[in-house]
N, C-alpha and C positions, 0 to 999 in steps of 0.2 A: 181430606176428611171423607170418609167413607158414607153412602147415601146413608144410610142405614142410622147415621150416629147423627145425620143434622137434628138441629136444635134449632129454635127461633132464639134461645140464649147464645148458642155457637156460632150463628151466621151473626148474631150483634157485636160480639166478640173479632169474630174476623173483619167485620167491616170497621171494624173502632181503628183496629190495625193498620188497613188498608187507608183510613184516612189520613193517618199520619203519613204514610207512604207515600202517597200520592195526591192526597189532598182530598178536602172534603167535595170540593166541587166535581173533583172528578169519579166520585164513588156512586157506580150504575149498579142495577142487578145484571148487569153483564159481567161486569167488571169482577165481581160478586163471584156469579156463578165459576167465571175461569177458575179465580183464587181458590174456590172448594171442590173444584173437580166433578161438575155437576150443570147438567144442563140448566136454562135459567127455567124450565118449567119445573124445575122439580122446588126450586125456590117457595114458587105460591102457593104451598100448604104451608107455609111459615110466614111469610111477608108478603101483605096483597099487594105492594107497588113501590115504585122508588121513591115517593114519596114516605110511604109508611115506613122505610129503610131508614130513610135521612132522618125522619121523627124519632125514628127507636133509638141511632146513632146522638142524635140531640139532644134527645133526654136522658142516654147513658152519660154523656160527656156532661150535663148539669149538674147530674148526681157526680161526679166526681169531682169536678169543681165547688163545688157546694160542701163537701168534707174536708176539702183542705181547706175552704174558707172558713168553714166552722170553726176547726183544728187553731188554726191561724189566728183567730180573734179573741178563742177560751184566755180566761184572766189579763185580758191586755184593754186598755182603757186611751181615750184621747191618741194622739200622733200615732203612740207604739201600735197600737190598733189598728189605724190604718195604714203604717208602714206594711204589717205584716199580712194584711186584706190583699194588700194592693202587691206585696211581693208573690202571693202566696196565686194569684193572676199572671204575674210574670214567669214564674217558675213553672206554671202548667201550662202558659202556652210556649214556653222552651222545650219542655219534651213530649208536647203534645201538639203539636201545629195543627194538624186538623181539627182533632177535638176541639180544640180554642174557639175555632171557626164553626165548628159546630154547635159550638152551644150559644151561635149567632144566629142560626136558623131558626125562622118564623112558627111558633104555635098557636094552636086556636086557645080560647079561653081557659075552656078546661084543661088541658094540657097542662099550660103553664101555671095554673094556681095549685097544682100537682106536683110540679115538678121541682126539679134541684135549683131552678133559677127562684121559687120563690124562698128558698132554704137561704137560697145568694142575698136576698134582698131584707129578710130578717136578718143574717150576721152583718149587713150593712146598717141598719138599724140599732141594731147590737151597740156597733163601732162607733156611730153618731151620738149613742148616748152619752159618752164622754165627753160631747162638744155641746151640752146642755140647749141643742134646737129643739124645736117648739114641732110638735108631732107634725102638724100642716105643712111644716114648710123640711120635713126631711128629704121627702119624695123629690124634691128639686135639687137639695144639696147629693142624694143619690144617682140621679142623674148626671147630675154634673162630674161627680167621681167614676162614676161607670163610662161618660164619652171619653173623658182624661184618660183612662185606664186602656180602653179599649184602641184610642187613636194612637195612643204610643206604643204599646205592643203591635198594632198592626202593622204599622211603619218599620218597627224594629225588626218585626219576624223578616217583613218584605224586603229588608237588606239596606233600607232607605238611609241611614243611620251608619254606612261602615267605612265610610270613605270622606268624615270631617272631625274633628277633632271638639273637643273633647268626647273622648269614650261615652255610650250611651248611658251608663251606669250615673255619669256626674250630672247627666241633665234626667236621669229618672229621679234622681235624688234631689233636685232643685223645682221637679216638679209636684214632688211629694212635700215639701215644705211650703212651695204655695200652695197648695189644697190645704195645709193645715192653718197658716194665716190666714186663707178664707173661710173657713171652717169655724176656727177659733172667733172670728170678727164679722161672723154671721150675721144681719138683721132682718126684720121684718120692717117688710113696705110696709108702709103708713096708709090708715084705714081710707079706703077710696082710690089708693094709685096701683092696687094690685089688677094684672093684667090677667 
């Protein structure tokens, strides 16, 4: 890429790339700089630091996670809903390994009440309406589908997964089914024993 043609949209673009390539953790403005054929001073009229890199990388990879989630959830109610939430998470960190990981990267408040994660957390919302929980207590049944989602694609991406039988497929599928019988058999603690 020619100096002349960088972009703060162009260098977000190559580092999205780059982290697929090679991973989110290892995406520097050095690393940066080689990929675009530019020294790394010439970066800092576009991106003050590698932090503000990894931020920009973060919340591009939100926003695109967050439309396929959306996409993924339009007219689907109850289990099919969160079949295709929770597919629709698997399938972008399969062809997007960094990105995946990067939309695991830390934001400040404002960021994130901005960002595609909070897009993520209303089509989660969305999805839960179907399992008729009680507004207070979704934030917890989200969570608990976000650790479930996240600890098994981590593991699956990290290869943990390819050397015992049955294929991942048959226990993502057994894991999606108990999320929905906890889902479906939701309750609320009883008044006084909430922690």
């Amino acid at each position: 890429m020619p100096r002349q043609g960088l972009t703060t949209a162009r260098l977000v673009e190559a580092a999205m790339a780059m982290a697929d390539e090679i991973g989110f953790a290892e995406l520097t403005l050095s690393a940066l700089a080689r990929q675009v054929d530019v020294r790394v001073a010439s970066l800092y009229a576009h991106i003050a630091s590698a932090e503000d890199l990894k931020t920009r990388v973060a919340l591009a990879a939100l926003d695109r996670l967050a439309e396929r989630a959306t996409e993924a959830v339009a007219g689907r109610a109850g289990k099919d809903a969160l079949v295709a939430i929770a597919d629709a998470h698997r399938e972008f960190a399969a062809a997007h390994p960094g990105l995946f990981m990067a939309t695991r990267h830390p934001l400040g408040p404002g960021e994130a009440a901005d960002s595609g994660g909070a897009r993520l957390a209303r089509s989660m919302r969305a999805m839960l309406g179907g399992y008729g929980l009680a507004e207070d207590e979704a934030v917890h049944a989200i969570r608990l589908i976000g650790s479930a989602l996240l600890g098994f694609i981590t593991l699956e991406t990290a290869g943990s997964f390819a050397h015992s039988e049955p294929p991942p497929d048959a226990s993502w599928t057994r894991m999606l089914d108990a999320l929905d019988a906890t889902l479906r058999g939701w309750t609320r603690p009883e008044p006084g024993k909430e922690q």
